[in-house]
N, C-alpha and C positions, 0 to 999 in steps of 0.2 A: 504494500500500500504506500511503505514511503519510505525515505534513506534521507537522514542526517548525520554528518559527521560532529560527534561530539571535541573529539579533539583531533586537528590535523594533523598529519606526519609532519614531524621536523628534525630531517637528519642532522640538521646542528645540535640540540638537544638529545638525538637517540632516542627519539619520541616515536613510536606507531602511531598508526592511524585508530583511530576507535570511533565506530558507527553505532547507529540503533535503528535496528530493521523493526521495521512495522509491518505484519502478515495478517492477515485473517484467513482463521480457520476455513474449511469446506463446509459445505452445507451438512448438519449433521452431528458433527467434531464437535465436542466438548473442552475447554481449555479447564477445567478443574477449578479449585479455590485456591489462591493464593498460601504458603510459598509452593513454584510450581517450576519445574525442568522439563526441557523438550529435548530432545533426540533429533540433531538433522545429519543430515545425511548427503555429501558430496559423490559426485558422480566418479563414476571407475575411472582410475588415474591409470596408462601403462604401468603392470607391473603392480596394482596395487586393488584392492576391492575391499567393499565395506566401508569404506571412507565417514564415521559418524562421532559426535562427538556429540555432549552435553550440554546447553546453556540454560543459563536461567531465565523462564519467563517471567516479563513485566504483564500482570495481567491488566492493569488499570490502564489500556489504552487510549482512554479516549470516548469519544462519544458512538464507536463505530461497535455493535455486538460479534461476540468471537473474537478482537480483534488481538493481539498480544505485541509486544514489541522484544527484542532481541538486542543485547551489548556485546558488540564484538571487535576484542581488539583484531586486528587484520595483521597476522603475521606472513611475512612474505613468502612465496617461496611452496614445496609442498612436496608429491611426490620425486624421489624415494627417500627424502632425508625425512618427512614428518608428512602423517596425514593432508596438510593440506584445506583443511575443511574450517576455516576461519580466513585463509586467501580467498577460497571458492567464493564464500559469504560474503566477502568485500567487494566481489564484482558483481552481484545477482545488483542485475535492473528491480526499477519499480516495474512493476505488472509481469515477473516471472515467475513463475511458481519453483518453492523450493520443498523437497520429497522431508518428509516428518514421519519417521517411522513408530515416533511416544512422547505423548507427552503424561505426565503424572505428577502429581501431588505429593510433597515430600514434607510428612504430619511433622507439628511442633512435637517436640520431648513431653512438654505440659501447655493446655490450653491454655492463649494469653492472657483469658482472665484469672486465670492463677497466678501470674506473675508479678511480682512487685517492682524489682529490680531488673533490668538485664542488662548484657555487655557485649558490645560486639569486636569483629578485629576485619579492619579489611584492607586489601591492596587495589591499589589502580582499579581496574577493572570491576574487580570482585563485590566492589559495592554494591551492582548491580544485584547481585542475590540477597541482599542486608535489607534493600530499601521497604520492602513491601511486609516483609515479618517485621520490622522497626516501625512503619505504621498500625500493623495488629496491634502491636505489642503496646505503643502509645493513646491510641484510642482504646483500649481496654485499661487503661490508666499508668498502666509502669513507666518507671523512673528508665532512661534508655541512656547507656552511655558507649560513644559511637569512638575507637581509636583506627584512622584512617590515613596510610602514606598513600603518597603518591610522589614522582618523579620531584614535580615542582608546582608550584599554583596553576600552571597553564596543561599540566596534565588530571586534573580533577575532573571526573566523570562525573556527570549527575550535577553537576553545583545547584543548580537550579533549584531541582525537587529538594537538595540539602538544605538550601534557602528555605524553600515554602515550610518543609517541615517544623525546621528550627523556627520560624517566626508562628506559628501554629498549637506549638508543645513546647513550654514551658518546662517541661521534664525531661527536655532530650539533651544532652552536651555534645558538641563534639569538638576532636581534640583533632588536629591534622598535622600529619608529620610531613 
């Protein structure tokens, strides 16, 4: 449905690229409840099959139903040194379809309304899977405290939704490294 890059490559800084792909499901597909991982799947490389890797979905797409969105950093490069299947994803156009062999729901340890406190630890990228359990977890009331590196200020993922949250909850800290 759509391609933004969140942060641009900058081989002066040894920066990748990182996008957030916007898909909707097929008529039918269920995307689960939030937190949620999809399964996608790049096409047979020479020499190489099965090409699938895991990402976290962002289920709160938007106004669109089914619709989910994808963080991906875009590493270069692919078969025979590495899968491959985060370069694929950095070229997929808007309006192609890309093969989803699962997506699933990956339960909390304990329902957020049980939670008073929690902590999280994330890298670059990774915040992408933090963002969506760190809103359960704040609108069920708890205390959320978020410790978050990244390269430099100009490689933070998400700043945005980091914004809104933190101006939103009152109980959320975050500390960036």
């Amino acid at each position: 449905l759509s391609r933004e890059v969140l942060v641009p490559a900058d081989p002066a800084r040894d920066a990748l690229e990182v996008v957030r792909l916007r898909f909707q499901l097929p008529p039918g597909a269920q995307p689960g409840v939030p937190p949620a991982h999809v399964k996608v799947r790049a096409p047979d490389a020479p020499g190489q099959t099965g090409r699938v890797r895991a990402y976290s979905m962002l289920l709160g797409a938007g106004d669109a139903p089914r619709a989910f969105n994808l963080t991906v950093k875009v590493y270069p490069g692919g078969p025979p040194r590495s899968r491959g299947t985060s370069n694929y994803l950095g070229g997929v156009a808007v309006g192609e379809s890309v093969h989803v062999p699962q997506t699933r729901t990956v339960p909390f340890a304990e329902a957020p309304a049980g939670v008073r406190r929690a902590g999280m630890v994330a890298f670059g990228v990774g915040i992408a899977e933090c963002l969506e359990p760190m809103e359960e977890l704040l609108r069920a009331g708890a205390e959320v405290r978020l410790l978050y590196a990244s390269r430099d200020e100009a490689s933070i993922v998400h700043a945005a939704e980091l914004r809104a949250l933190l101006a939103a909850h009152a109980s959320l800290r975050v500390h960036h490294f």
